[in-house]
C-alpha positions as a Python dict, from the first residue, in 0.01 Angstrom:
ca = {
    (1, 'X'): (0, 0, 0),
    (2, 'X'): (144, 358, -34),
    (3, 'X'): (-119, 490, 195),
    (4, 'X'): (-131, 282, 446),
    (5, 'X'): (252, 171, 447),
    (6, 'X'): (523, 349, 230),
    (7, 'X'): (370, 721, 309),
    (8, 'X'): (401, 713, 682),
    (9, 'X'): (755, 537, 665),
    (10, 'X'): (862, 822, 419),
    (11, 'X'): (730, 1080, 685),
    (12, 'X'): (911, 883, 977),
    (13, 'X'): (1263, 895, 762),
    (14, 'X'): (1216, 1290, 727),
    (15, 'X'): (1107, 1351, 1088),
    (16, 'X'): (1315, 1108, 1318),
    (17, 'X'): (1614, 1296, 1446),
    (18, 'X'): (1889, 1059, 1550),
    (19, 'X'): (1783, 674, 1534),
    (20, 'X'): (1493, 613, 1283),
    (21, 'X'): (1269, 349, 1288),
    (22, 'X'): (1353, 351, 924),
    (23, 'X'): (1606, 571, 682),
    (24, 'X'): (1523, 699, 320),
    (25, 'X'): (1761, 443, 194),
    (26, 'X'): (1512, 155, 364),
    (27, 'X'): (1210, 342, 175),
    (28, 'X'): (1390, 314, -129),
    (29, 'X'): (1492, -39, -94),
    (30, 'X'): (1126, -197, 18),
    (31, 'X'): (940, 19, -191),
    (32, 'X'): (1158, 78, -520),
    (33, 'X'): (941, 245, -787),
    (34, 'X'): (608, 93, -670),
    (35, 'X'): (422, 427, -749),
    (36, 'X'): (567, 397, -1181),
    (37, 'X'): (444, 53, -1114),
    (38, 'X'): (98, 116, -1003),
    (39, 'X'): (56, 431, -1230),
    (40, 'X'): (145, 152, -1560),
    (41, 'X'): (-146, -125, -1402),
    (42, 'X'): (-379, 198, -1354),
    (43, 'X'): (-308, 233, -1737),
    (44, 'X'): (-353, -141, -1783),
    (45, 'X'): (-694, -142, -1584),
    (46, 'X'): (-838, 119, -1765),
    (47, 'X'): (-805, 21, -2102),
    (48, 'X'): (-913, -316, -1969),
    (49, 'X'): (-1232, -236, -1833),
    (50, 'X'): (-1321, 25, -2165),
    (51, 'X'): (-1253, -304, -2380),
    (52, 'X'): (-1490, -552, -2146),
    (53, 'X'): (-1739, -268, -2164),
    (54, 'X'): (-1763, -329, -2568),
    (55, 'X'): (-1674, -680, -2555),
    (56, 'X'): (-1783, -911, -2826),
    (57, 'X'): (-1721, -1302, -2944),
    (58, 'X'): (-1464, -1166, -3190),
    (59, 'X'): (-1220, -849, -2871),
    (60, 'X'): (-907, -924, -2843),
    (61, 'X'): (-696, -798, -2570),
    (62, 'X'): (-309, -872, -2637),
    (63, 'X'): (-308, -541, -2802),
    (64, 'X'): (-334, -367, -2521),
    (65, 'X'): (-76, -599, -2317),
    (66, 'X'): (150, -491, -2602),
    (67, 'X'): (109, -157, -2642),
    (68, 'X'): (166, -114, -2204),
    (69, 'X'): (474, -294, -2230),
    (70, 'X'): (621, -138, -2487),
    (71, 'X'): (518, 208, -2319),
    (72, 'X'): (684, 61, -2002),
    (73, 'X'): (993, -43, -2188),
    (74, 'X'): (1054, 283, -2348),
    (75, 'X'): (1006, 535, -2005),
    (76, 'X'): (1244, 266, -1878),
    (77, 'X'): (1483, 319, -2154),
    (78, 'X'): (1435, 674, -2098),
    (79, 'X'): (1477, 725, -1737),
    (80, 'X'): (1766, 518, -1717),
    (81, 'X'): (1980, 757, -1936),
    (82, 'X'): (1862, 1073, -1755),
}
């Protein structure tokens, strides 16, 4: 999604002179903080996957949902103070 759609609108908001096709603002407002986003389900599908790798009757997984929300949770905490 960032490759194909929110990189090329970024570079049209820098380079358009006058009229845009789209402003920074726009990018902003479709696109929010889709790259934290996708960085924290990188996270998510990593420790995922190394868990099914070693899976047995007895894995768990809600640790791991636990432990990547509270990581998101805190960064948001801290970000929005900064």
């Amino acid at each position: 999604m960032t490759q194909v759609y929110m990189i090329p609108m970024e570079a049209e908001a820098k380079t358009a002179d006058k009229d845009p096709l789209v402003t920074k603002e726009n990018v902003k407002i479709i696109f929010g903080n889709i790259k934290v986003i996708r960085g924290y389900n990188m996270v998510l599908l990593d420790e995922l996957a190394d868990r099914l790798e070693n899976w047995s009757d007895e894995q768990l997984i809600g640790d791991i949902f636990t432990r990547t929300v509270c990581y998101y949770h805190a960064r948001k905490r801290a970000t929005s103070t900064e």
